[in-house]
C-alpha positions as CSV (number, residue, x, y, z in Angstrom):
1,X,236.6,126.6,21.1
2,X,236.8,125.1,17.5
3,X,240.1,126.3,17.1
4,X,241.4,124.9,20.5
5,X,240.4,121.5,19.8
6,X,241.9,121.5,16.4
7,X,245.3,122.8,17.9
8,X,244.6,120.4,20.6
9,X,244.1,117.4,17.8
10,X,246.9,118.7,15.9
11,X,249.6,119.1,18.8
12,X,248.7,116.5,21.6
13,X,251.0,117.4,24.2
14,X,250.6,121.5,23.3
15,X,254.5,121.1,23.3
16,X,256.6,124.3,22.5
17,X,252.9,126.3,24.3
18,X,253.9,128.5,27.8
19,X,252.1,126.3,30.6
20,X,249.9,129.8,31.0
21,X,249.2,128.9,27.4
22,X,248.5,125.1,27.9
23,X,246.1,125.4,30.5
24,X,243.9,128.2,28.7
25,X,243.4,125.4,25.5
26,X,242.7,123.1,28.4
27,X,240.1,124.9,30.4
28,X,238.6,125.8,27.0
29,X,238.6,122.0,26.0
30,X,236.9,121.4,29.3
31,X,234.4,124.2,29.2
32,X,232.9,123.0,26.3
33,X,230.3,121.2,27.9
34,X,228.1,124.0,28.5
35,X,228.3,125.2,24.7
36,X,225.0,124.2,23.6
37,X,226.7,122.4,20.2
38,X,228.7,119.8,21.6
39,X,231.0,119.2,18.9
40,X,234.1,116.5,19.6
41,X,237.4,116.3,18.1
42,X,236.0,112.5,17.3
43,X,232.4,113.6,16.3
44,X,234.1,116.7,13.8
45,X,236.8,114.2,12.1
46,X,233.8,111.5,10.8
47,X,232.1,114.4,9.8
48,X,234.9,115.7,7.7
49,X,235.4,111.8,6.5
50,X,238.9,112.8,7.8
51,X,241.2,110.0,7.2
52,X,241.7,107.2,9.7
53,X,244.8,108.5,11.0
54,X,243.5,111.7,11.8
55,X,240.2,110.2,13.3
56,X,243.0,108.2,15.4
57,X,244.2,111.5,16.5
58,X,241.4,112.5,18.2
59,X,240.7,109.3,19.7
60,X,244.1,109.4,21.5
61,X,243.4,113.1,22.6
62,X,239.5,112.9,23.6
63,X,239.2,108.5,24.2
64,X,235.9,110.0,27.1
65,X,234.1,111.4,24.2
66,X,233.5,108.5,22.1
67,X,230.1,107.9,23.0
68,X,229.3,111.5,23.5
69,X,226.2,112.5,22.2
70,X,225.9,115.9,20.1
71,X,222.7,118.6,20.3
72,X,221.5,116.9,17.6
73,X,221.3,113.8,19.7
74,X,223.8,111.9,17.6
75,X,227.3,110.0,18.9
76,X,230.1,109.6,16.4
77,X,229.1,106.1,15.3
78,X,225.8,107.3,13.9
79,X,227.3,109.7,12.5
80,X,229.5,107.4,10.4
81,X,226.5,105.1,10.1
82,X,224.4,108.0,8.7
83,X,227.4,109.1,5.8
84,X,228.4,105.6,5.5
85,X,232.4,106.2,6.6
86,X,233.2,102.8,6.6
87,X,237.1,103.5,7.9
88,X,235.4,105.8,10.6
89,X,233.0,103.0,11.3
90,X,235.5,100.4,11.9
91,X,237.6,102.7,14.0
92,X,235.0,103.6,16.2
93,X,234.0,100.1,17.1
94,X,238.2,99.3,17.6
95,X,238.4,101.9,19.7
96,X,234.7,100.7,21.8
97,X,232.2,102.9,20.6
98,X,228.8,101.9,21.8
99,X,227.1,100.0,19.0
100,X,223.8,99.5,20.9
101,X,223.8,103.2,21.9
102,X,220.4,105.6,20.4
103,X,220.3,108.4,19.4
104,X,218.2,111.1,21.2
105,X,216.1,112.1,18.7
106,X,214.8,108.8,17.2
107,X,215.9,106.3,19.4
108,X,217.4,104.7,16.3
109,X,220.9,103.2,16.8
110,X,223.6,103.1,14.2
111,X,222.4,99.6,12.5
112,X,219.4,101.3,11.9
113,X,220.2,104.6,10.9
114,X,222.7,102.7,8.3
115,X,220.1,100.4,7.1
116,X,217.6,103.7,6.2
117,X,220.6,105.5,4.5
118,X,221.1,102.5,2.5
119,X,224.9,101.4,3.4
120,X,225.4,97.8,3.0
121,X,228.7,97.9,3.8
122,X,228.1,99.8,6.9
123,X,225.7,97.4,7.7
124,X,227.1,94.7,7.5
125,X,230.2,96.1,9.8
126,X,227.8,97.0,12.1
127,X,226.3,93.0,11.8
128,X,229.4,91.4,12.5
129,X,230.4,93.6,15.2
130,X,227.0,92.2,17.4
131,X,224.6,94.8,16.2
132,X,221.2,93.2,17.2
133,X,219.4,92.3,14.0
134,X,216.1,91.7,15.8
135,X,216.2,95.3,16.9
136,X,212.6,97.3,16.9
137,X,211.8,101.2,16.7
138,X,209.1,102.5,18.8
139,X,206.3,101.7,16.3
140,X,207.7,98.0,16.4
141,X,208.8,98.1,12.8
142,X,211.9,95.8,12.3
143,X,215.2,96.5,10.7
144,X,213.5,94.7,7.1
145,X,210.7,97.5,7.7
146,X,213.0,100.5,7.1
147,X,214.8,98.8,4.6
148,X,214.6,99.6,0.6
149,X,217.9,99.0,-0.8
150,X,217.9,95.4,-2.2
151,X,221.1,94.6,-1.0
152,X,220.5,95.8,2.6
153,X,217.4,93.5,2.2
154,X,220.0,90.6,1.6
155,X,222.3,91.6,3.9
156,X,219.4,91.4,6.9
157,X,217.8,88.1,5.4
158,X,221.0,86.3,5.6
159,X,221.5,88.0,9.4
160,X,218.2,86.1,10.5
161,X,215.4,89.3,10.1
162,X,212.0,87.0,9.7
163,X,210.4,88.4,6.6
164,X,207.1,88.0,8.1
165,X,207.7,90.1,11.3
166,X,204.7,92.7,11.9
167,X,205.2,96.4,13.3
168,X,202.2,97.3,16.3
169,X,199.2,97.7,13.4
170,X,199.9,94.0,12.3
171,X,202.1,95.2,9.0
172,X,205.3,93.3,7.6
173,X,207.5,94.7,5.7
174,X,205.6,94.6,2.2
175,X,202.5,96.5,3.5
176,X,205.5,99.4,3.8
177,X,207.0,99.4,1.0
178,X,203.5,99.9,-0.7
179,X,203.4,103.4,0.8
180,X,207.4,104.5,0.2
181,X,207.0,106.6,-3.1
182,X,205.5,107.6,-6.4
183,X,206.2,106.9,-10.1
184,X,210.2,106.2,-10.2
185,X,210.9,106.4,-6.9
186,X,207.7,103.8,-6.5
187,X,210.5,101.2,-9.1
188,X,213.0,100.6,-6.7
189,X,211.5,98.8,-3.8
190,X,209.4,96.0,-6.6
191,X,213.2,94.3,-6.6
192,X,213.3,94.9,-2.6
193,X,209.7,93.2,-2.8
194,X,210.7,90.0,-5.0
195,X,213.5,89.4,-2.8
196,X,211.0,89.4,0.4
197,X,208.8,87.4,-1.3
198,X,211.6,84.6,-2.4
199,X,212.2,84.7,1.1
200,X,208.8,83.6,2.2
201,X,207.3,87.0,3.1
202,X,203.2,86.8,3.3
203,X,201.6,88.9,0.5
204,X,198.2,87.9,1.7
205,X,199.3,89.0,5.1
206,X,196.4,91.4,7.0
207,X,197.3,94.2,9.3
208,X,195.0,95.5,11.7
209,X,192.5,97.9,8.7
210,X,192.2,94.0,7.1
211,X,194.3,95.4,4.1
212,X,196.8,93.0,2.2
213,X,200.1,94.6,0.7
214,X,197.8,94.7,-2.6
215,X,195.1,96.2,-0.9
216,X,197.2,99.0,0.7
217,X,199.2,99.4,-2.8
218,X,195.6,100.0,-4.4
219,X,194.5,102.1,-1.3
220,X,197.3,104.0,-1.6
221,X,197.6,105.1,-5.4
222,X,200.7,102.6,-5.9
223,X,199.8,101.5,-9.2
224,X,203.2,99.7,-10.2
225,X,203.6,98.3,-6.6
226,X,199.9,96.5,-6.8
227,X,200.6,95.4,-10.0
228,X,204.1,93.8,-9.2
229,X,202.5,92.4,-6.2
230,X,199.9,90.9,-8.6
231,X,202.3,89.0,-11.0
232,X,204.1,87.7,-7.8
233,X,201.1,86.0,-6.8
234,X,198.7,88.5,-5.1
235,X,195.0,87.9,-5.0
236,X,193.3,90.9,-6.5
237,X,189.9,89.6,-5.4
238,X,190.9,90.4,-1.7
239,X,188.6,92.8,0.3
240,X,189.7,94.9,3.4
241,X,187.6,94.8,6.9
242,X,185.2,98.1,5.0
243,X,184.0,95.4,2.1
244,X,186.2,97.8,-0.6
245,X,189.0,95.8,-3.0
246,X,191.7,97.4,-5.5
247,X,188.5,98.3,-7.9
248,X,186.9,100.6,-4.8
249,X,189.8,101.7,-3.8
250,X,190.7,103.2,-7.3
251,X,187.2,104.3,-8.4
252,X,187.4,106.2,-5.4
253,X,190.4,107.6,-5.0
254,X,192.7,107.5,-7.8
255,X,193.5,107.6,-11.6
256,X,194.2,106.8,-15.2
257,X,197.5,105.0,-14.6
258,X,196.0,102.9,-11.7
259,X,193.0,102.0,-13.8
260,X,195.3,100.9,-16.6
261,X,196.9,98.7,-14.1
262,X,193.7,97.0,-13.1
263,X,192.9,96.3,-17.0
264,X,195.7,93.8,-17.2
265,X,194.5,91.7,-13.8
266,X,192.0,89.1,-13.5
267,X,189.9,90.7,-11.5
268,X,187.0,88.2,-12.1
269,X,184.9,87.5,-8.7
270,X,184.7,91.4,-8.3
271,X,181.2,92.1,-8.4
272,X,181.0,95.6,-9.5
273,X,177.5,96.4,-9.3
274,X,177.6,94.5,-5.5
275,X,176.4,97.3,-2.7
276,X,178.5,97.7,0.4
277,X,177.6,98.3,3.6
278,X,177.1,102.2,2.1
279,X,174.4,100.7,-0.2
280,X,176.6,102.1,-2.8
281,X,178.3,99.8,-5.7
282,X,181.7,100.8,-6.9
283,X,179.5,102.4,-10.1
284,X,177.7,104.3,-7.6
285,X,180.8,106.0,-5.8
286,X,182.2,106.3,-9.2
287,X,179.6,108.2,-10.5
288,X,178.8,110.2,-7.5
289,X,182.8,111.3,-7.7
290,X,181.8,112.4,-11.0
291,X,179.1,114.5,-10.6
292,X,179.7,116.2,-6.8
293,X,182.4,117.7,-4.9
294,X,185.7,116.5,-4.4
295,X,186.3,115.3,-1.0
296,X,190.6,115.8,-0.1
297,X,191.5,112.7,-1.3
298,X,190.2,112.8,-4.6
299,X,192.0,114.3,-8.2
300,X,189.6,115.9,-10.8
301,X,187.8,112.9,-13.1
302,X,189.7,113.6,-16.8
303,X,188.0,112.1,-20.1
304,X,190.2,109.1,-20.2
305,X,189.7,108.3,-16.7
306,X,186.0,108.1,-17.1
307,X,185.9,106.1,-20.6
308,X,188.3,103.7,-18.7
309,X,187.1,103.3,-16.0
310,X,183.6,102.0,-17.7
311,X,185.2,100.0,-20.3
312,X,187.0,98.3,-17.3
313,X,183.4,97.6,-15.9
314,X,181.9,96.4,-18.8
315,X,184.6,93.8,-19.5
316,X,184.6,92.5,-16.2
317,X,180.7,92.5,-16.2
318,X,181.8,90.0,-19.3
319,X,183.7,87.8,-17.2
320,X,182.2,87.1,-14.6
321,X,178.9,86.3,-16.1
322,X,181.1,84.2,-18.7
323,X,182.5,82.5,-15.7
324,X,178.7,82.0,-14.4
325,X,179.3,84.5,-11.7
326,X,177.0,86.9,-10.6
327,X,174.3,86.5,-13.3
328,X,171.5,88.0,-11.1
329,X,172.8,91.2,-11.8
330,X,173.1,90.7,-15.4
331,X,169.1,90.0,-15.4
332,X,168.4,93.2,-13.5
333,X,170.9,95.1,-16.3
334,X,170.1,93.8,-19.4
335,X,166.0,94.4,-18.3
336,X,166.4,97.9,-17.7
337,X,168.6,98.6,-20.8
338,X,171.2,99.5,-19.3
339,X,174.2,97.2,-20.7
340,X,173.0,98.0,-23.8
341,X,173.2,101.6,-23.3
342,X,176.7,101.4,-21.7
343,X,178.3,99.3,-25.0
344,X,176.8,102.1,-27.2
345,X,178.1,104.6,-25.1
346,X,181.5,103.1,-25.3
347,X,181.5,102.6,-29.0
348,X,180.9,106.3,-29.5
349,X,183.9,107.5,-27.5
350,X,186.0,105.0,-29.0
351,X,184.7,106.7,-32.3
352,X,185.0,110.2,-31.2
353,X,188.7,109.7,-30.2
354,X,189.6,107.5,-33.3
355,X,187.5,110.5,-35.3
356,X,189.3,113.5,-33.6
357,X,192.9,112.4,-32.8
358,X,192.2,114.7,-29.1
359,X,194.3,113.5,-26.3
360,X,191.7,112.9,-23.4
361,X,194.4,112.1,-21.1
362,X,194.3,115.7,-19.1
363,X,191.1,117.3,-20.6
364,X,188.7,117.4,-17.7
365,X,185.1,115.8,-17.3
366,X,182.9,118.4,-16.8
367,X,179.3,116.3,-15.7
368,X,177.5,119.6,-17.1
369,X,178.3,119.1,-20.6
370,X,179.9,115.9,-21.0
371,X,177.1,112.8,-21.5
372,X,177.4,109.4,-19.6
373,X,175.1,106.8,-19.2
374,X,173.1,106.5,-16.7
């Protein structure tokens, strides 16, 4: 069948073929709609990034199949969308492909599919052709929600995408990046995010769980993202619709290089001896993740983590009370001994690593012979 296209692309009137000849490529041509991989002369040349003459070629032979979609679901303009062919793109549209079509599968269409691979060219081809910028997908995210690429992110601002546009839980586009990736590939949507921002996007903004992009960054172990969002104006303070802020959030579920981040916010008017509606403080879930069974969420405590987490405490004890905040439990702590017992407790580990050099960083706290106060 392949090979009867191809001669079929490559010899448009089958000249110098026997008419018994002719009609067998034809009928084969024709027949291919039952073969369960529809493959096009059109649909095969984009995905060869064949040249624009060629895709011409096949457009002159096989004009019905432009909008023919494959058994992956896909038409020949996503296809181009999804490699970024901007020659095959601009054919395509020339010649009337469908730019509104979807695809089968994800009932994305090819502004969207170009916008998630990342194409600003394409997608700004697709832009000035009439793509709809105000498109949704079926979870009512907007094109700005699927974006990451910083200059896609421009590209849609300037076509009129509201920054502040919320998918069906009541999230804009911030509260996803959030959530997008981990360590390096975590660095390149904070440029995506400062470009949102400029461009009036809420960060204080509360989806339906009450969580602000900060909030979900902290929920969600993205360290550098909640910081970023800090320094562009965050509050830190914020609490979701459970009572738990970034310092819950953190104590609960997460690590070192998130609890480094929290040191270098203001997080004064976190109280972190107030009990939630658990009738636990963030010490108390702290300690209890120290001392019993992981739930799924939850790494194994190391050293580091532990020191850190109560030198965090203990300096925001000192600001807030500094600040005049939340001096009843200062009262209830310093009668039963127990900031004093904390400061020494600290002072000795800061000892014991000066002392010993040991990296604590990935040596495990084991609750049955390491000491902590209580």
């Amino acid at each position: 069948m392949l090979v009867a296209r191809r001669l079929l692309l490559s010899n448009p009137n089958l000249s110098g073929l026997p008419d018994e000849g002719r009609r067998i490529i034809l009928r084969i041509v024709a027949d291919d709609d039952d073969d369960p991989e529809v493959s096009t002369l059109i649909r095969d040349s984009v995905l060869a990034n064949s040249s624009r003459a060629v895709l011409k070629k096949a457009l002159a032979v096989e004009l019905h199949e432009l909008n023919t979609i494959d058994h992956i679901g896909h038409a020949p303009l996503h296809w181009a969308a999804y490699r970024g062919h901007l020659d095959a793109g601009e054919t395509l549209i020339q010649a009337g492909a469908s730019i509104e079509l979807r695809t089968r599968c994800t009932n994305y269409t090819a502004l969207q599919i170009a916008v998630l691979r990342e194409h600003p060219d394409m997608v700004s081809l697709l832009l000035d052709n009439g793509a709809d910028a105000e498109i949704t997908d079926r979870h009512g995210c907007t094109l700005l929600h699927l974006a990451s690429s910083v200059r896609v992110v421009q590209k849609l601002l300037a076509a009129g995408v509201r920054p502040n546009a919320t998918c069906l839980t009541g999230k804009n586009a911030l509260h996803h990046y959030v959530t997008l990736g981990r360590g390096f590939t975590e660095m390149r949507y904070l440029s995506a995010m400062s470009e949102l921002v400029s461009a009036g996007a809420d960060y204080e903004l509360r989806d339906t769980d009450g969580h602000s992009p900060i909030l979900r960054a902290s929920l969600h172990g993205s360290a550098s993202t909640m910081l970023h969002l800090y320094f562009l104006g965050a509050t830190a303070t914020a609490v979701d619709s459970f009572g738990y802020g970034v310092l819950h959030h953190t104590a609960i579920h997460h690590g070192l290089h998130q609890l480094q981040a929290l040191h270098t916010m203001d997080l004064r008017g976190i109280d972190p001896d107030h009990q939630g509606y658990n009738g636990l403080s963030v010490v108390d879930d702290f300690e209890t993740r120290m001392s019993e069974p992981l739930m799924l969420t939850q790494t194994r405590l190391t050293k580091a983590e532990v020191f850190t987490f109560y030198a965090l405490v203990s300096d925001l004890r000192r600001r807030n009370w500094e600040a005049g905040l939340f001096l009843y439990s200062k009262t209830a702590l310093e009668a039963d001994g127990r900031i004093g017992q904390l400061r020494k407790w600290l002072g000795w580990q800061w000892q014991r690593i000066y002392d010993s050099g040991e990296d604590f960083a990935y040596q495990e706290w084991d609750p049955d012979v390491d000491q902590y106060p209580d």
